[in-house]
C-alpha positions as CSV (number, residue, x, y, z in Angstrom):
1,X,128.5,90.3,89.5
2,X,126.5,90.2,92.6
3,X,124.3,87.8,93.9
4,X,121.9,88.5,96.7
5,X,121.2,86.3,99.3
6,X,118.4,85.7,101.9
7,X,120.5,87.7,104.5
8,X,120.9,90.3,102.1
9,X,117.2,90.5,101.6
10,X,117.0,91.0,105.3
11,X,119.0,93.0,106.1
12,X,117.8,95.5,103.0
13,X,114.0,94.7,104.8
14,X,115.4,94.9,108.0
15,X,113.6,92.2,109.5
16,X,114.1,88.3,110.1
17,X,113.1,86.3,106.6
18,X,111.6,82.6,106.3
19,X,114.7,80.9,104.1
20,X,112.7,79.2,101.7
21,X,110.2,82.2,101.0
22,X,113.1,84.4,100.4
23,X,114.9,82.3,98.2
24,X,112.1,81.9,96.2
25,X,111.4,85.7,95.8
26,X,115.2,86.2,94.8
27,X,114.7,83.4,92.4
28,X,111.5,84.7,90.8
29,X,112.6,88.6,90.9
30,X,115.8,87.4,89.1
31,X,113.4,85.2,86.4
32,X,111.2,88.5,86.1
33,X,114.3,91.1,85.6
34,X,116.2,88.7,83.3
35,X,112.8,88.3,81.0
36,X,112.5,92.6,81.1
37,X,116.2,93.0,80.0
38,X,116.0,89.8,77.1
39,X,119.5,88.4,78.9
40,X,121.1,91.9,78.3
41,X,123.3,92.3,81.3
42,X,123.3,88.9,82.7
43,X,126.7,87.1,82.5
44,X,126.0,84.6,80.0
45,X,128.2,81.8,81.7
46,X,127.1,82.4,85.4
47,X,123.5,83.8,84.7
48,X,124.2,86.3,87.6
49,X,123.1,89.8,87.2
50,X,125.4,92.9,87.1
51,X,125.6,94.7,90.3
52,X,122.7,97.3,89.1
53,X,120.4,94.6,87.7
54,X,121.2,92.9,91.3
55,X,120.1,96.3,92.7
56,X,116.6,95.9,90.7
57,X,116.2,92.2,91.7
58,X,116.9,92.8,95.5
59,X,114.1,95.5,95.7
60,X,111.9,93.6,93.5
61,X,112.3,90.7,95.6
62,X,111.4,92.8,98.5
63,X,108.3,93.8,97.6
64,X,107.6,90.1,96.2
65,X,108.9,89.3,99.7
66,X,106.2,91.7,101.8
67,X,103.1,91.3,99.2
68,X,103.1,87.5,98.1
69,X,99.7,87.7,96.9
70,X,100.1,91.0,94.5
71,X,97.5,92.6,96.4
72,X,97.1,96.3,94.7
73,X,94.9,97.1,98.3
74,X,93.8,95.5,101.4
75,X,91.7,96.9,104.0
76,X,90.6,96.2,107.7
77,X,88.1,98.2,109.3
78,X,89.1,101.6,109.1
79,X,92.4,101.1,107.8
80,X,93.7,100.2,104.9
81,X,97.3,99.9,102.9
82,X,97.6,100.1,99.0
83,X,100.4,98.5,97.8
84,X,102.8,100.2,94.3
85,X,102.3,98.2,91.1
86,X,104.5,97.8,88.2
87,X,108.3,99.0,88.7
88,X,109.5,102.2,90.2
89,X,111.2,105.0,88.3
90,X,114.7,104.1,89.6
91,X,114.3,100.4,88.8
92,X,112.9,101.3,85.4
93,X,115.7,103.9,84.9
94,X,118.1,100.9,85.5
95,X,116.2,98.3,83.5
96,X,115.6,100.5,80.1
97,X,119.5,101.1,79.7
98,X,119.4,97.1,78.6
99,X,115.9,97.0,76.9
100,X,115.9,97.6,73.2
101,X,112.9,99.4,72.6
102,X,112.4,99.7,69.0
103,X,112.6,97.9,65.8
């Protein structure tokens, strides 16, 4: 079962991370993925994710990481960044293999 740390983080940002900020991204990623899945592919002693929920939780926590506010846009001057909402097709492609989706 993996569990990711704030070095991990950076390293998958590559880029220094503020300790605190990153655990808390980790922590809430982790919160969000486990909600998605009901439990399903947590260890139910430890918690901790299997190694491709982990996967999900790491990039999650990136974004999380990069976009604290949930901006969907921002814009200065004559430039401007919008930001992906909602999971990617990978994640999602990882997550649905433990979400039962009907009745």
């Amino acid at each position: 079962m993996a569990a990711y740390t704030p070095a991990d983080l950076a390293a998958h940002l590559q880029t220094d991370v503020d300790t605190a900020s990153a655990v808390l991204a980790l922590k809430v990623a982790a919160d969000v993925v486990h909600t998605y899945t009901r439990g399903a592919g947590f260890d139910p002693i430890t918690g901790a994710p299997g190694n491709d929920l982990a996967a999900v939780v790491l990039t999650l926590a990136g974004r999380m990481y990069r976009n604290p506010s949930n901006f969907l846009a921002e814009t200065a001057g004559a430039r401007s960044v919008r930001y992906g909402e909602g999971w990617t097709l990978p994640e999602l492609a990882v997550l649905n293999t433990y979400r039962r989706r009907t009745a």
